[in-house]
C-alpha positions in Angstrom: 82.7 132.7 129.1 83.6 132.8 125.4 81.7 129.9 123.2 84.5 127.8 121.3 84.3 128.2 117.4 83.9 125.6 115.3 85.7 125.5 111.8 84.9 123.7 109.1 88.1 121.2 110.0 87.3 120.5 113.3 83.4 119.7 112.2 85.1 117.4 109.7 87.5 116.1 112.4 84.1 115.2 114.0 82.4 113.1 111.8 85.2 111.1 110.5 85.6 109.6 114.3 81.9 109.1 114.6 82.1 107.4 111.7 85.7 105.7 112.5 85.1 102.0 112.4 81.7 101.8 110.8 82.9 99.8 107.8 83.8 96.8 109.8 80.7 96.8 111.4 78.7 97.1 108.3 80.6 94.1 106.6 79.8 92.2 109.7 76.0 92.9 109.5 76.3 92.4 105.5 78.3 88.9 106.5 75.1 87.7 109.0 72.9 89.3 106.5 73.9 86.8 103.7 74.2 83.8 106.5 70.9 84.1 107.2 69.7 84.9 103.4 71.3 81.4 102.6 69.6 79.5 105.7 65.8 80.9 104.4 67.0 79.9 100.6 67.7 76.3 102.2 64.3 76.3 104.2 62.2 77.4 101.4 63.7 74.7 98.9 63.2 72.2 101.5 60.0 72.8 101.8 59.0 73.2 98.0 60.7 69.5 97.8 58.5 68.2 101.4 55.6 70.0 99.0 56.7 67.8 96.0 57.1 64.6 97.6 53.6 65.0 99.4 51.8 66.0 95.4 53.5 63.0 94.0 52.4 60.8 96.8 49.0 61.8 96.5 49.0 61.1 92.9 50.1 58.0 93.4 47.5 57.0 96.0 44.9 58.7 93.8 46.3 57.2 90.7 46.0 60.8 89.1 48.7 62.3 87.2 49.4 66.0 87.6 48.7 68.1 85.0 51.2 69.8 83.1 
């Protein structure tokens, strides 16, 4: 039985159909990626406002302005 020989062509053949269709399915994860970036950006300023509102209620129960 005689071993088949690779060239240089057919290794190259090789790799461009693994990587055949790749860059769709990169844009898709990049596309989710940035969904969910925006989603945590959303959650973190409403939180920072929920910690606001509670600071500026306190101040006004304590009758205590922050300082600045």
């Amino acid at each position: 039985m005689e071993k088949e020989k690779i060239t240089i062509e057919n290794l190259a053949g090789m790799v461009q159909r693994g990587f055949s269709g790749i860059e769709g399915r990169l844009s898709k994860l990049e596309e989710g990626q940035n969904k969910i970036l925006q989603k945590l950006e959303g959650v973190d300023r409403e939180r920072i406002d929920g910690i606001n509102a509670s600071v500026k209620n306190f101040e006004n129960i304590f009758a205590m302005p922050a300082k600045k």
